[in-house]
N, C-alpha and C positions, 0 to 999 in steps of 0.2 A: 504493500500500500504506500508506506514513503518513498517508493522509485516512483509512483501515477504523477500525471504529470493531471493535474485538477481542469485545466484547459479544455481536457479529451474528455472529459468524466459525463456523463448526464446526470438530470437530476437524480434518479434513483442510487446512483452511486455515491454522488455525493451526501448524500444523506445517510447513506450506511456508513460513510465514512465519518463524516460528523458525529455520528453517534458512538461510534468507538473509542476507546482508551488509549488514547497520541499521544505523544511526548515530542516536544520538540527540544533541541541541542542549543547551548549557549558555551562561546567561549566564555569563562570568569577571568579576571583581571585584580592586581592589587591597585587600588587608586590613592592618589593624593586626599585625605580627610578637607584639607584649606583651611583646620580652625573648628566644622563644623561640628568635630567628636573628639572624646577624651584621648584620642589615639592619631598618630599620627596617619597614618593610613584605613583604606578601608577596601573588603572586598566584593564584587560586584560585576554583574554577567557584562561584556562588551558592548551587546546594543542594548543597553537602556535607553530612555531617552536623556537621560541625566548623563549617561555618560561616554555616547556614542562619537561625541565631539571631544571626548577627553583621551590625552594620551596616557595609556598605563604606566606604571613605575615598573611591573612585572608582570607577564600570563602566568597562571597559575594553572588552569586545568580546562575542566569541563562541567558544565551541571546541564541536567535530563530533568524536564518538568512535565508534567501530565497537564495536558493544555485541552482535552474532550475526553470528558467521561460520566458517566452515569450513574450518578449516589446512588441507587439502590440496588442494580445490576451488576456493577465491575470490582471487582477483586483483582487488586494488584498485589498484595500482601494481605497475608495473615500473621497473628501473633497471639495464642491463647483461645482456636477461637473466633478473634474479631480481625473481622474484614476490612483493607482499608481500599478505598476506588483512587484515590490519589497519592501521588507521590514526587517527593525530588529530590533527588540524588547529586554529587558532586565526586569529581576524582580529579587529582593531580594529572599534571603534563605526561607521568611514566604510568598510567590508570590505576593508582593506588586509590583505593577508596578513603574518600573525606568525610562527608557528610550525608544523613540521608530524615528527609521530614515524613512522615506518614500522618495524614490527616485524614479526618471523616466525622459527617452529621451524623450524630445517633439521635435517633429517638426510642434506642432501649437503654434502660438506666442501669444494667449489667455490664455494658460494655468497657467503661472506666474503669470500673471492679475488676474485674477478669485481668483488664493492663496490667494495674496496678499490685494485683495478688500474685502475678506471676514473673513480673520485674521482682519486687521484693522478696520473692519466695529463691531468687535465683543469682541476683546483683546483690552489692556492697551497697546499703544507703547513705547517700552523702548530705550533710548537714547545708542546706540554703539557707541563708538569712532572707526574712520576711522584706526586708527592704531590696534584697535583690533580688528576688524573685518571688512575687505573692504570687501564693497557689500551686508554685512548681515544684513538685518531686521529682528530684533524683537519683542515681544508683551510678555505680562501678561498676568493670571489670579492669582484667590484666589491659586491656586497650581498647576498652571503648568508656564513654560516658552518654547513660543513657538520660532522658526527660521526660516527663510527662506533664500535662497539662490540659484543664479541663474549663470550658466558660460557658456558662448555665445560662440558656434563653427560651423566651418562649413564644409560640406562631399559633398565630390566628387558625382555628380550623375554616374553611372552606366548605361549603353546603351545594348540595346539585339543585334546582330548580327543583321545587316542590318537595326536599327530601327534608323531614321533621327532625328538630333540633333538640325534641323535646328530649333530655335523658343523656346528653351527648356533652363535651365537657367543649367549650369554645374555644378553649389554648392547649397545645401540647407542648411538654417538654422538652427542648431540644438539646443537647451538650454538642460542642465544637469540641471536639479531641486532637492533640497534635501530640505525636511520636517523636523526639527528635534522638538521632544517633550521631556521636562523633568519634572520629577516632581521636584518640591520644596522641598519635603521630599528628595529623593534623592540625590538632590543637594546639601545639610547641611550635610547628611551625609557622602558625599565624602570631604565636606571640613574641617568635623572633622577628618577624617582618614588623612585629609595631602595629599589626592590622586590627582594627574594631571586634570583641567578642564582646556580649551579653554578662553582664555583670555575675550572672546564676554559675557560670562556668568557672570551673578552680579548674588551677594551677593544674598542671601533671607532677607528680614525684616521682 
């Protein structure tokens, strides 16, 4: 499907295609901060708009994001269990893996549970301060630091034309879930370049 050339495609195609789980590719780049962050540098895919017109200080790799997919349908990862439709991933210039986000709307309230009992059932947990990180648990291994992170909302239900309300709850729960994985290797190396990390991230020993 990413050799079609979208041109050639007809409707029917392209709507199968659209409905699928794509990723498209960015180079990532280390950029000059200018002042706007505690760090000297920061890092960030090539064509953004912020920073397509900026020259890098250094390429760093590659990051893969899922740019069509289907919350209820698409399994990209699992983990305990729970399903995630999206993802993005990052790897060094030599494809050593960086970074990778797994996110997904739930509307079952097991699904946080499940992460979170099998992270801590299996990881080292790592002590966050409340100031840098409200909400966010995390864990250890030998080379990874894992996160987790959960943000509670709630959505209007929606009624079909003449279908009774009577009995029926008007809002559902929804949780934003985000996964995030780093490596250790990774994370030394962004702290030797000077580049921006998230206050919630310790050190490597």
């Amino acid at each position: 499907m990413l050799a079609s050339d979208v041109k050639e495609m007809d409707k029917k195609a392209l709507k199968e295609a659209f409905e699928a789980a794509m990723f498209k590719k960015d180079t990532i780049a280390i950029f000059d901060s200018e002042g706007s962050l505690p760090t000297p540098f920061y890092l960030e895919s090539t064509s953004g708009w912020e920073t397509k017109k900026l020259k890098p200080k250094k390429y760093y790799g590659y990051r893969y994001t899922t740019v069509s997919y289907n919350e209820d349908k698409d399994t990209l990862a699992m983990l305990n269990g729970v399903a995630f439709p999206a993802l993005a991933m990052a790897e060094n210039k030599d494809g050593k893996f960086a970074y990778l986000y797994a996110s997904k709307t739930s509307k079952n309230k097991t699904d946080y549970q499940s992460l979170q009992d099998f992270l801590q059932k299996t990881y080292r947990s790592l002590n966050i301060a409340e100031e840098a990180g409200s909400g966010i648990k995390g864990w250890e291994s030998p080379d990874f630091y894992y996160f987790l992170t959960k943000k509670d909302r709630t959505e209007e239900e929606i009624f079909s034309f003449g279908e009774s309300e009577e009995d029926k709850p008007t809002t559902t729960a929804i949780s934003e879930i985000l996964l995030e994985i780093f490596s250790k290797e990774y994370i030394q190396d962004m702290r030797k370049e000077q580049v921006y990390l998230r206050d919630y991230i310790p050190l490597v020993k």
